[in-house]
C-alpha positions in Angstrom: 14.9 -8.9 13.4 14.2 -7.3 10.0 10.6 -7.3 8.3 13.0 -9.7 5.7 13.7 -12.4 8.1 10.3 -12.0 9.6 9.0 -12.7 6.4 11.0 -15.9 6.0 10.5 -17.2 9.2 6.7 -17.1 9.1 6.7 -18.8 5.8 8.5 -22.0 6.7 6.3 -21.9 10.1 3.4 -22.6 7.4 5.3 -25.2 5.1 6.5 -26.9 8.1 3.2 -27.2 10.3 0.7 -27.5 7.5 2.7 -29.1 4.9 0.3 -30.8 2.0 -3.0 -29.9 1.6 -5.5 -31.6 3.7 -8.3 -31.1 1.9 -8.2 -33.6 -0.4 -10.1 -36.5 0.7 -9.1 -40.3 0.6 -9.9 -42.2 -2.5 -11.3 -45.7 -2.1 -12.0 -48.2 -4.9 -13.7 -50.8 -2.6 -14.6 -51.4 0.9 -12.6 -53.5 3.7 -14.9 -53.4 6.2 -18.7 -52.8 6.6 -18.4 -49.7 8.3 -15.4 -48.3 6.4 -17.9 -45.4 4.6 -19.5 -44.7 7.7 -16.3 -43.9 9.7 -14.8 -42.1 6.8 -18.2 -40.2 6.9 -17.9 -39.2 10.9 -13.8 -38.9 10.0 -14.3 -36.0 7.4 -17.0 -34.1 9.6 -15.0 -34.5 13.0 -12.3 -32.8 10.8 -14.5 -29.8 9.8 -15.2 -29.5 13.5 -12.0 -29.0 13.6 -11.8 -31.9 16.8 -8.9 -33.7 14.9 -8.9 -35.8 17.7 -11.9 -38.1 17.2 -11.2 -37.8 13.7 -7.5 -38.8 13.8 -8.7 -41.9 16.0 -10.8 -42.8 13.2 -8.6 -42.4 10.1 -6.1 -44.8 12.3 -9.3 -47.2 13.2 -9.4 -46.7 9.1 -5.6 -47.3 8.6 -5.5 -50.2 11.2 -8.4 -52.8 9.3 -7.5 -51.8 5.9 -3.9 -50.9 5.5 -4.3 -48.1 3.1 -2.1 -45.6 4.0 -4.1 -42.7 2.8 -5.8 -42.8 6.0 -2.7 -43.0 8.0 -0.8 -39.7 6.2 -4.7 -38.5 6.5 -4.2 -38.8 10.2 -0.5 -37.6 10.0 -1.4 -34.0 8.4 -4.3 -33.5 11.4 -1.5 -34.4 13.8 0.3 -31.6 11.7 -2.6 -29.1 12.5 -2.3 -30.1 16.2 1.3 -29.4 15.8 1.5 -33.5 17.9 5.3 -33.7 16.1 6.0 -36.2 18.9 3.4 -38.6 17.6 3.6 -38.2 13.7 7.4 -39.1 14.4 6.4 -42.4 16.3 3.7 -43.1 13.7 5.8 -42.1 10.9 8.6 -43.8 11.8 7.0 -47.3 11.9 5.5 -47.4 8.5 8.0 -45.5 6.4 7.5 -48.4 3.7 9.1 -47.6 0.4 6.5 -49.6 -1.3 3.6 -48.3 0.1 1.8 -45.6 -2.0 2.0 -42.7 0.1 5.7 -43.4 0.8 6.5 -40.0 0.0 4.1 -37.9 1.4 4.7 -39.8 5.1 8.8 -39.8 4.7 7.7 -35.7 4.0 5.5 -35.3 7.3 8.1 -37.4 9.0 10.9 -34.6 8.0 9.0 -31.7 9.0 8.6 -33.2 12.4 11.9 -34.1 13.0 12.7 -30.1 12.3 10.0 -28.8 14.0 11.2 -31.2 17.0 14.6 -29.9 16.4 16.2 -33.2 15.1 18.1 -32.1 12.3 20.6 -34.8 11.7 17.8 -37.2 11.8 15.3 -34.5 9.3 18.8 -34.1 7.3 19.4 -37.8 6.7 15.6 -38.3 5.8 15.3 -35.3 3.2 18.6 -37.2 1.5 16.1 -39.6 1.0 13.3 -38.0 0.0 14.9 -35.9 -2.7 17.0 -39.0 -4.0 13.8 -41.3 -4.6 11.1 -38.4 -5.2 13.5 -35.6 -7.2 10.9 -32.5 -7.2 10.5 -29.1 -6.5 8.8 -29.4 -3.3 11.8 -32.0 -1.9 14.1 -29.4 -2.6 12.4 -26.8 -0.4 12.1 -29.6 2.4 15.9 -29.8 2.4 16.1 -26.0 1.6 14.3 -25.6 4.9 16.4 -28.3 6.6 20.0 -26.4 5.3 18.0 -23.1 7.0 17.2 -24.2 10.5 20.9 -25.0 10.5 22.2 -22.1 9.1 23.7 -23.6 6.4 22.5 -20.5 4.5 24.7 -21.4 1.2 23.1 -25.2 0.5 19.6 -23.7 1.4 19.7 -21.0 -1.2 20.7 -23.6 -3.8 18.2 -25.8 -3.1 15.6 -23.0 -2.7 17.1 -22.5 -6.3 16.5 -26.0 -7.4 13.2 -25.9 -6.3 12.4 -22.6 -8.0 13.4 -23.4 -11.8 10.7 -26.4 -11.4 8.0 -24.6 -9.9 8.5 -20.3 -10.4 6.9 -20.8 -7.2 6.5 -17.2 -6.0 6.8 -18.3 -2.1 10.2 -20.1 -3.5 11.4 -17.1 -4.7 10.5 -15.3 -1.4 12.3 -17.5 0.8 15.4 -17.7 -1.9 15.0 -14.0 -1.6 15.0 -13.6 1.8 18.0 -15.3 2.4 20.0 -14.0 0.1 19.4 -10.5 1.3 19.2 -11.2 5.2 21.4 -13.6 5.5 24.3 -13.9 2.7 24.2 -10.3 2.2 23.2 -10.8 -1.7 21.0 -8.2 -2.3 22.2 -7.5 -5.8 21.1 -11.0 -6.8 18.1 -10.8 -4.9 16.8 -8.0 -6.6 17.6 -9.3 -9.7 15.6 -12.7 -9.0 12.7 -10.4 -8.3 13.2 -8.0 -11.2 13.0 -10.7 -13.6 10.1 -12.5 -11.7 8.2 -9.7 -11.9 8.9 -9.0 -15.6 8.1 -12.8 -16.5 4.9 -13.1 -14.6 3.1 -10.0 -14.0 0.4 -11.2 -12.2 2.8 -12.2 -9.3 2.3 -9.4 -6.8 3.4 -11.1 -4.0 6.7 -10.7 -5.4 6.1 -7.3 -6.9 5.5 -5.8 -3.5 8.3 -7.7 -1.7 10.8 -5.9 -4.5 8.7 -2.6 -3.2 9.4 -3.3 0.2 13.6 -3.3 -0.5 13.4 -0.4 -2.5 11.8 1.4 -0.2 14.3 0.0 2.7 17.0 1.0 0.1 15.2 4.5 -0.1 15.6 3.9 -3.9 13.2 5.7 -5.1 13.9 5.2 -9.1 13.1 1.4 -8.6 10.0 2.6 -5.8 8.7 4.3 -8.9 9.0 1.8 -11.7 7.3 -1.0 -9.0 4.5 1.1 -8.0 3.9 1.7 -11.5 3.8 -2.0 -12.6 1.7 -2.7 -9.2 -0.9 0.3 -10.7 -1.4 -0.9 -13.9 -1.7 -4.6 -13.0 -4.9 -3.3 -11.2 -5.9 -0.9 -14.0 -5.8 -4.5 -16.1 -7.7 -6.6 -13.1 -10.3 -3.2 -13.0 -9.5 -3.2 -9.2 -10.1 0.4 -9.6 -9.8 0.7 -5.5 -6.7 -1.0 -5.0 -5.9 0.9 -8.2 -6.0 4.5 -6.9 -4.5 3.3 -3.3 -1.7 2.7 -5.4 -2.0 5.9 -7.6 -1.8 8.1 -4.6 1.4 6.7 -3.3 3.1 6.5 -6.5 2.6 10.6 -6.8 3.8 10.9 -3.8 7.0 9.8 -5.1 7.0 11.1 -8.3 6.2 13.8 -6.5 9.3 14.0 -4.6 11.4 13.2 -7.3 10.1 15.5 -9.5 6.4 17.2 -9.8 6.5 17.7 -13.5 7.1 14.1 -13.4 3.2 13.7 -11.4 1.9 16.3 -13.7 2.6 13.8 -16.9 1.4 11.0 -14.9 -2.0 12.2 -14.6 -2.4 13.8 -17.8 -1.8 10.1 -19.3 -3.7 8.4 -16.7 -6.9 11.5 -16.3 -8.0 9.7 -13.0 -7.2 12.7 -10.8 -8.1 15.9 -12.4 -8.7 17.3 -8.7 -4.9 16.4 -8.1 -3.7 17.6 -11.4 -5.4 21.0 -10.4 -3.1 21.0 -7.0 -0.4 20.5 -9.4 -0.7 22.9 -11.9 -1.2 25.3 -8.9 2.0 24.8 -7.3 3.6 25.0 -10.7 1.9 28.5 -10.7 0.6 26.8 -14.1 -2.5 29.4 -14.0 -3.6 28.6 -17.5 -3.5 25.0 -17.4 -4.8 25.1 -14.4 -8.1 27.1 -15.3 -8.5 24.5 -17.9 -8.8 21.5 -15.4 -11.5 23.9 -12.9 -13.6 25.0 -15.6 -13.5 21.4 -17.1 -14.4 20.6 -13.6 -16.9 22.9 -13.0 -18.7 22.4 -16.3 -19.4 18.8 -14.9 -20.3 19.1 -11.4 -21.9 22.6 -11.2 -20.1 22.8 -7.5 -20.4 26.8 -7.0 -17.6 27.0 -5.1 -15.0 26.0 -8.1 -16.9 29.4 -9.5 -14.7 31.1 -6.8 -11.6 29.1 -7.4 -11.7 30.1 -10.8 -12.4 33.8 -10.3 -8.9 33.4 -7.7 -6.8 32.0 -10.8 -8.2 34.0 -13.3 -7.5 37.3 -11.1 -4.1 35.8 -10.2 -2.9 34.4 -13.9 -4.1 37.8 -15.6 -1.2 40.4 -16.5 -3.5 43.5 -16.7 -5.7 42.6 -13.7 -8.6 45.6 -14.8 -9.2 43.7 -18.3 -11.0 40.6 -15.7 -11.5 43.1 -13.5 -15.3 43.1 -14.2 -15.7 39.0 -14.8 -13.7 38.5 -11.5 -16.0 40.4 -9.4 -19.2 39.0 -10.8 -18.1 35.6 -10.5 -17.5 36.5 -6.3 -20.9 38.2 -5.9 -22.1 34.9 -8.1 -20.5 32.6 -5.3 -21.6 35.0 -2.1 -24.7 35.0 -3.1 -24.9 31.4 -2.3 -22.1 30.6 -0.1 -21.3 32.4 3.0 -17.4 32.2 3.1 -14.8 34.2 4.7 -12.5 33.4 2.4 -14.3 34.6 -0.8 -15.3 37.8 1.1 -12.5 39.1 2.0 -10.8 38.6 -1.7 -13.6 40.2 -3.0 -13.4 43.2 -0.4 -9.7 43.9 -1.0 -10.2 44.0 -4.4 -13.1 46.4 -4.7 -10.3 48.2 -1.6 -7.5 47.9 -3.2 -8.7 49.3 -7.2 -10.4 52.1 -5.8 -13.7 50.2 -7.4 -16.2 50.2 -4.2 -14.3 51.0 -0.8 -17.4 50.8 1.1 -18.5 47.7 -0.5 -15.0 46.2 0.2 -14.7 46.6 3.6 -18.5 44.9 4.1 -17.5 42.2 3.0 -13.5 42.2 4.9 -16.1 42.8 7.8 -18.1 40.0 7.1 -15.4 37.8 6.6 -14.1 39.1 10.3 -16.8 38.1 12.3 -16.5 34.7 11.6 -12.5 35.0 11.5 -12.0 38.3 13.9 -7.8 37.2 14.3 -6.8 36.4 10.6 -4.3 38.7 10.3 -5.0 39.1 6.3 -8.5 40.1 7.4 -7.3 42.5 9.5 -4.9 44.2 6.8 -7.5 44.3 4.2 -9.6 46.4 6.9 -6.8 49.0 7.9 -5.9 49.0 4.1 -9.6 49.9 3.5 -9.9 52.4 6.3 -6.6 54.1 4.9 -8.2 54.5 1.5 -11.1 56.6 3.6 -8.6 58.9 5.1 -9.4 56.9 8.4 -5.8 57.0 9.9 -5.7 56.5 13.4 -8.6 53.5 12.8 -5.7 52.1 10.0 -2.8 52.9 12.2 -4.3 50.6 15.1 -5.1 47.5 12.8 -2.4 47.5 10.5 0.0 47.6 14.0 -1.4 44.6 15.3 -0.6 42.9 11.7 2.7 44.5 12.0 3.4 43.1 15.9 2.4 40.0 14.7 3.7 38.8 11.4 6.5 41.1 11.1 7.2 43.0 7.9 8.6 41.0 5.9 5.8 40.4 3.1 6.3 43.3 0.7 2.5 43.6 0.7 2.2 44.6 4.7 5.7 46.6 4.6 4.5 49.1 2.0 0.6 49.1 3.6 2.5 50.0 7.0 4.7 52.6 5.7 1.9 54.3 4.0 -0.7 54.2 7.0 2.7 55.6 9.1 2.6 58.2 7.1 -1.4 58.6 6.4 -2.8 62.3 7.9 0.9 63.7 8.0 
């Protein structure tokens, strides 16, 4: 069964068992009987007890000596919540007086038991009724969800219709939704129902995530995008900043996939995510940018390792590398000083290896960084590159073999270190 059908399905379950509200209590002008307050009082707090059946005994005791027939369709809805369909239709059934005051809310409890019993003829016949003499919204979704227990998909979607320009209900529309797409195949015009929804009355989300949920059935990721977006700023309005950024991370997901410049604009106009933007402008190779954001970043939270992330790009975005030479380096003995990280040290070491600036410095710190990572294979090619530069062949011709027997050669960087160490001491 699809998540669609589900959806439906569970719906009517409510509207069928629970039908009205049964928290409104019975209004009495006078009293019938000396004890009528005192049973309504025991009545009301069986019924928060939840045992419905002392209290349904007393709304009838209540029914019985004064005739109002609040108490009876009081007693009807708790035989609702008992789901007893057997007895609302035998209670039902005998006082289904047109003149009586609660006429329509009992002819409307007798319905949903006759559906829930499985009667339809007789639930069919009876919502004829109701509709003709009460003509509202919440008749027509009665008879909508008679015409759908019978499969009579066509009449239940115009009376779900009905029902819907009264009341822009937005579990009307669901269920009008639902079988339009499930059932009759309409998923055109049940998108369009929840496009315009959505576009009329913002604050539905409800409906906004059931249009999400068939865009992202449809893989269409165009309408997953626009949805997610009205679902994000509807938060940004409520200031249900956590629900907010929930949202924010799936939506650049997608904008993501459909096109990262199209994430990058997002969260320049948004600025919620500057740690994000960062990722961005890094897999854009926007190195520029990108410093902007980190030092921006760093300025505000002091974090000494964005000191090293910023030495990286800096090093990285710079076309004459020796002109940051000296601003790179002090920013990695800056950051070593404090933090003891492989990662940091053996940049550091291949660059003082690699520009002739300290070899022996260099491969300190590529043999720092080794003893807490002895296998990294970059470790290991920043120490036989070092050990090269100190005319240490054989030592380099060991290492860099053990890069080359494990990664291959087809990095430029390791094929022209392995070529030379090949032909170091020749």
């Amino acid at each position: 069964m699809s998540s669609n059908k589900t959806y439906l399905i569970v719906f009517l379950s409510l509207f069928l068992f629970l039908g009205c509200s049964v928290n409104k209590q019975p209004s009495i002008e006078e009293k019938y009987f000396e004890e009528e307050d005192e049973h309504i009082v025991f009545a009301l707090e069986y019924e928060q007890m939840k045992e419905y059946d002392k209290s349904i005994s007393l709304y009838l005791k209540l029914f019985d000596k004064t005739n109002r027939y609040e108490y009876l369709t009081r007693a009807l809805r708790l035989y609702t919540q008992a789901k007893n369909f057997q007895k609302i239709k035998e209670l039902a059934s005998k006082n289904l007086d047109p003149n009586a005051k609660e006429y329509e809310n009992i002819l409307r409890i007798y319905v949903i038991a006759l559906v829930n019993l499985k009667e339809y003829d007789g639930a069919y016949e009876n919502a004829k009724v109701l509709l003709n003499v009460f003509n509202n919204s919440t008749n027509y979704e009665v008879m909508a969800n008679v015409f759908y227990l019978q499969k009579d998909y066509d009449n239940a979607v115009k009376h779900f219709e009905s029902a819907y320009v009264t009341n822009f209900s937005a579990k009307t529309l669901i269920n009008l939704v639902n079988i339009l797409y499930s059932f009759l195949d309409k998923k055109e015009e049940a998108i369009s129902y929840l496009e315009t929804h959505t576009r009329l009355y913002d604050d539905d989300l409800v409906v906004t995530y059931k249009l999400l949920s068939i865009y992202q059935e449809q893989k269409n990721i165009d309408g997953i995008i626009s949805t997610l977006k009205r679902i994000y700023y509807k938060y940004k309005k409520e200031e249900n900043y956590a629900s907010m950024m929930k949202t924010n991370d799936v939506l650049l997901n997608y904008l993501e996939k459909k096109d990262i410049n199209l994430a990058i604009e997002f969260l320049k106009s948004e600025n919620n995510n500057p740690e994000k933007l960062l990722s961005l402008y890094k897999q854009t190779n926007q190195i520029q940018k990108a410093l902007e954001i980190i030092n921006d970043i760093y300025v505000k939270t002091g974090n000494i390792e964005l000191l090293a992330q910023i030495a990286i790009l800096e090093f990285e975005g710079a076309k004459d590398k020796k002109l940051v030479m000296k601003s790179v380096i002090k920013k990695f003995e800056d950051v070593l000083t404090v933090l003891d990280n492989h990662i940091y040290q053996n940049y550091l070491g291949y660059i003082l290896i690699d520009y002739d600036i300290d070899i022996e410095r260099g491969l300190d710190y590529v043999r720092q960084a080794l003893s807490k990572a002895p296998n990294n294979i970059a470790y290991i090619d920043s120490l036989a590159w070092g050990q090269y530069k100190l005319k240490k062949c054989k030592k380099a011709y060991i290492n860099m073999k053990k890069v080359v027997d494990s990664v291959g050669l087809d990095d430029k960087e390791i094929k022209i270190h392995w070529k030379k160490i090949k032909e170091c001491g020749k």
